[in-house]
N, C-alpha and C positions, 0 to 999 in steps of 0.2 A: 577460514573465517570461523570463528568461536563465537558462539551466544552467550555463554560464560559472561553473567553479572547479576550482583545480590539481588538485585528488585524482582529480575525477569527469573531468578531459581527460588525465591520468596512466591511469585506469582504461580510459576508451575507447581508447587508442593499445596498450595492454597486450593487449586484446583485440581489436584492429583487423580482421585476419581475421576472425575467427566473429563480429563484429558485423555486416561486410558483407555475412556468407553469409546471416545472419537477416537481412539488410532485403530482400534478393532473395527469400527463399522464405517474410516475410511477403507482400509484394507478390504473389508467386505466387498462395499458396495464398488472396487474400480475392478474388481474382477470381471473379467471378459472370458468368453471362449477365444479371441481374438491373439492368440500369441504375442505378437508383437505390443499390442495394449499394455496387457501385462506385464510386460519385462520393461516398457517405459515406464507405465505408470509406479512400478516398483525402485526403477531409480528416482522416482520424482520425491516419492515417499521418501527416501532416504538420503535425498540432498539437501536437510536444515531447512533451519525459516523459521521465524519466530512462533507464527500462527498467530498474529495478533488480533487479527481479527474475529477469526474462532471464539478466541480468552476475552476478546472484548463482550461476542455476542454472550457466553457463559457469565461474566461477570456484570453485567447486565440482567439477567434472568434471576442470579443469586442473591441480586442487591432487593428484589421481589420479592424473595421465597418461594421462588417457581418449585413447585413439586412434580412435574410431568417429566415425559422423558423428548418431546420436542424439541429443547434445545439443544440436545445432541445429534438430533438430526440436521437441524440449521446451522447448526454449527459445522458440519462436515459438509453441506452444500453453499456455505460461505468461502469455505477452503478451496472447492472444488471451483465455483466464479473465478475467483482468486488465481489457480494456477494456471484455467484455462489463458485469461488475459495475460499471463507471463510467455506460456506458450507461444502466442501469437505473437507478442512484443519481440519477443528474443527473435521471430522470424524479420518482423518488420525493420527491427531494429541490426541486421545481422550480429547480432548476439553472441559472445562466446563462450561469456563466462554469468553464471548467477549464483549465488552463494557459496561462492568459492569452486564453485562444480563444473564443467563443461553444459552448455546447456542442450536442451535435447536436441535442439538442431543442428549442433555442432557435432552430436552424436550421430543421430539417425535420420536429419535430411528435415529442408523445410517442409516438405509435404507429409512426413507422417507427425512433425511437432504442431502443424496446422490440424491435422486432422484427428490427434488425441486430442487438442485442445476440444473442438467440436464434441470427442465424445463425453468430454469432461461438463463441458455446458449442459449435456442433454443427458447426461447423468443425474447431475445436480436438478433438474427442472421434472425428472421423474420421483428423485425425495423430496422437493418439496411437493407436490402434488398429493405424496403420501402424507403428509402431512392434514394434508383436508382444511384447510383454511384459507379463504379466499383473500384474507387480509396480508395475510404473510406474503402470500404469491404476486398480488399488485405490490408490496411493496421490492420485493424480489424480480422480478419483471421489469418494473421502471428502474429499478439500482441498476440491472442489467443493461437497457438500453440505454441510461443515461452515460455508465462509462463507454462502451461503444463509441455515443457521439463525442468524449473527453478523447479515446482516441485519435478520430479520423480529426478531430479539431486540432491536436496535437502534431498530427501529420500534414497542413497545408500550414502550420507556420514554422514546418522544418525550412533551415535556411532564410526564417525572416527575420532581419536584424529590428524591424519596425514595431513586431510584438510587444506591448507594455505590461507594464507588472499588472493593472488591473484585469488584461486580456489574459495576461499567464496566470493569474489565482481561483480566475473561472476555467478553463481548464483543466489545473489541479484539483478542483473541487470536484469536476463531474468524475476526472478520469483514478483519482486516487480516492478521492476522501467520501465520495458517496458510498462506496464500501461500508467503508468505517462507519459512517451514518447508519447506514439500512443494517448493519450488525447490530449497533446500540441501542438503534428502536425496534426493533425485532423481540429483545430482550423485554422490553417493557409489554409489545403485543401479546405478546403470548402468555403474560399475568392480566391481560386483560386492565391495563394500570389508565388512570384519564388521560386524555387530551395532552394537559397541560404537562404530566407526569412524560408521558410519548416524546413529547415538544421538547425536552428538557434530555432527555437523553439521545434524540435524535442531532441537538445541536450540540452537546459532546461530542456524540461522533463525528459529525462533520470537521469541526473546527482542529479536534486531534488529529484527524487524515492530512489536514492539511499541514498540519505542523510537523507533522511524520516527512511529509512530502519535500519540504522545507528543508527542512533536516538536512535529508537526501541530497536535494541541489546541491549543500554546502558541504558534507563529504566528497560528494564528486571533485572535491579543487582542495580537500585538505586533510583527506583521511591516504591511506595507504590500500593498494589494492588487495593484499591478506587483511586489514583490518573491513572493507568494503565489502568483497566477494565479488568484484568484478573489476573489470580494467577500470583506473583512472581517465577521466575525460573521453569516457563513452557518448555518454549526452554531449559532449563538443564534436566530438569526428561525426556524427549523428547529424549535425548542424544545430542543436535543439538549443534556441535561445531560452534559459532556467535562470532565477531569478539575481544570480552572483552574473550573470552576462548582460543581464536588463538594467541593473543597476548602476553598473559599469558604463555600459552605454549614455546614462543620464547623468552619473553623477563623477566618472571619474574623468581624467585631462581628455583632451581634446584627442591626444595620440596616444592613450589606452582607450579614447571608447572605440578608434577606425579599427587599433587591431582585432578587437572584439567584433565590429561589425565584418571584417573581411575571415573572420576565422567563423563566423554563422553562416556567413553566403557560400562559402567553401569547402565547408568542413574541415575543421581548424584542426586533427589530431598530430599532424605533424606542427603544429605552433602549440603546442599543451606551454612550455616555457615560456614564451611571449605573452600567454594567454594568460595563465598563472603571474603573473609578474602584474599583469594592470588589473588583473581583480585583488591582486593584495594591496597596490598601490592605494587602488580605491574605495575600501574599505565593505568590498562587498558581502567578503563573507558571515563580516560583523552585523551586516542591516540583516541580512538572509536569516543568520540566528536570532539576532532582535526580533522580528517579524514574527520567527515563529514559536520564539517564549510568548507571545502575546495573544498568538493562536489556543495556544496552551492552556494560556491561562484565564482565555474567554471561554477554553471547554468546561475547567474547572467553576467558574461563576457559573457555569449553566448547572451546574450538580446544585447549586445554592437551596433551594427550595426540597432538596432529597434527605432525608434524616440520615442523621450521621451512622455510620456503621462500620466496620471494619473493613467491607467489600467496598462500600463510598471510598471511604481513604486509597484500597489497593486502586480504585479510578482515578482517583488525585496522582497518587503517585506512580502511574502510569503514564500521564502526560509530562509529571517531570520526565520521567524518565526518556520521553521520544523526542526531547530538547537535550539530553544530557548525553546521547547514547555517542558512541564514535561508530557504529556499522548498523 
C-alpha cells in the first residue's frame, strides 16, 4: 500500500518540522525496558499510516499560531490512542493484514498485540498528564472512553442485519470520528482560542472522521487489497453490517437485500461475489460516497467563521481529499 499522493506530500512538507519532532519523541517515548515492547513497537513504527490525526491536531494548532511545544506532545498521544485501538481491533477483528503489513497479532499472538495495546494507552495518559492541563485530559479521557463504548457497540451489532444507517453513523461517530474531533479541538485548547472558535473546529473534526470512515466502508467493496492494505471484505467475513450493506438492505431488490442479510448473519466472506454483485446492483457504493462528500463538506462550512489562511485551505483540502482518496 503506498501513501504516495500530491495533497497528502504537500501536507507532509507543510508540516515537515513538527512531523520530525513527533517521530523522535514517538520513538522516545515507546521505549521500554521490556524487549518484546520494543521490537513490536518498532514494527508498528515502521508499518505506514497516514497520521492523520496527528497532522490534523498540528494543523489545528498552526491555524492559531500556537507557539508552545504541547502540540507535539498530543500529537504523539493521539497516535498512540490511535494504534492502541488497532491493536485491540486487529485482535477482535481476527485481523491479518493493516497497512499492507501482517498485523501484530498475526505476528506475535493475541495476547502480547492486547497487551502493548494496554501499554500503548498508559503511555499516552502518562504524556498527557505531562502536559499539566486539566482541559486537555477531560477532553482526552472522554475521547477515550467514548471510542471504547463505539467499540463494544460495534461488536453486539456484529451479525445484525437490522442495524440502520442512523444506528451505524452513531457508532462511527463515537468509534472513529471522535478521534478526529478531540485532535481538532485539542488544537484550538491549547491556544486558549473561544468557545465558539473550539465549537467550530471540534465539528470539523467530527464530521471528517466520519466521512474518512465512509470512505472506508466503500473501499471495502471497490478498492483493491494493495490499494486498501488489507483483505477485501474483511468487515463482511466479520459480519459487520457498514453502510454499502445497510443500504442494500433498504433500498436494493428484494433478492440482493436476503443475500446481504444472510451474508451478516453468517459471515458472508465466502459470498464476497454475490455480495459485491447486489451492492453494485443497488447503487450503494454511490450513496456511501454521496453521504460522505456531504460529511465533508458540513466539516468545511464549520471552518466558515475561521479567517482564511493557508493552513485553513490545507483543512479544506484535507477533507476533499478523505472523499477522493482510493486507500
Amino acid at each position: 500500500m503506498s501513501n504516495s499522493n500530491p495533497f497528502i506530500e504537500s501536507l507532509y512538507t507543510l508540516l515537515a518540522e513538527e512531523r520530525n519532532a513527533i517521530d523522535t519523541l514517538i520513538r522516545d517515548s515507546l521505549h521500554s525496558e521490556v524487549a518484546l515492547i520494543n521490537q513490536i513497537s518498532h514494527y508498528i513504527i515502521h508499518s505506514g499510516g497516514k497520521r492523520l490525526r496527528p497532522l490534523l491536531l498540528l494543523l489545528a494548532a498552526r491555524l492559531f499560531n500556537y507557539r508552545g511545544t504541547a502540540h507535539l506532545t498530543l500529537a504523539a498521544v493521539v497516535e498512540f490512542i490511535h494504534t492502541a485501538t488497532l491493536l485491540h481491533d486487529d485482535v477482535v477483528d481476527s485481523s491479518e493484514l493493516r497497512r499492507g503489513h501482517e498485523t501484530v497479532n498475526s505476528v506475535w499472538g493475541n495476547e502480547a498485540s492486547v497487551l502493548v495495546g494496554d501499554f500503548l494507552y498508559s503511555r499516552a495518559f502518562q504524556m498527557m498528564v505531562g502536559v499539566g492541563d486539566m482541559r486537555v485530559m477531560e477532553i482526552l479521557a472522554e475521547a477515550t472512553n467514548t471510542i471504547a463504548e463505539g467499540e463494544v457497540m460495534q461488536l453486539i451489532n456484529v451479525h445484525n442485519p437490522e442495524l440502520d444507517e442512523t444506528g451505524y453513523l452513531k457508532v462511527i461517530a463515537a468509534k472513529t470520528a471522535k478521534l478526529f474531533e478531540a485532535s481538532a479541538r485539542l488544537g484550538s485548547v491549547i491556544c486558549k482560542r473561544s468557545a465558539a472558535e473550539e465549537q467550530a473546529l471540534s465539528s470539523y473534526g467530527s464530521h471528517l472522521g466520519i466521512a474518512f470512515q465512509l470512505v472506508d466502508d466503500a473501499l471495502d467493496y471497490s478498492a483493491t487489497t494493495t490499494e486498501l492494505g488489507k483483505n477485501i471484505g474483511d468487515d463482511l467475513a466479520e459480519g459487520k453490517p457498514t453502510l454499502p450493506l445497510i443500504y442494500t438492505i433498504h433500498h436494493g431488490t428484494a433478492e440482493a437485500a436476503a443475500v446481504i442479510v444472510r451474508a451478516i448473519e453468517q459471515g458472508g466472506g465466502d459470498q464476497i461475489a454475490a455480495v459485491m454483485q447486489a451492492i453494485t446492483s443497488s447503487g450503494a457504493i454511490e450513496y456511501t460516497l454521496a453521504t460522505a462528500r456531504k460529511e465533508a463538506d458540513t466539516a468545511i462550512a464549520a471552518l466558515a467563521t475561521i479567517n482564511d489562511s493557508e493552513i485553513k485551505q490545507a483543512m479544506i483540502n484535507l477533507a476533499h481529499f478523505s472523499v477522493e482518496r482510493r486507500y
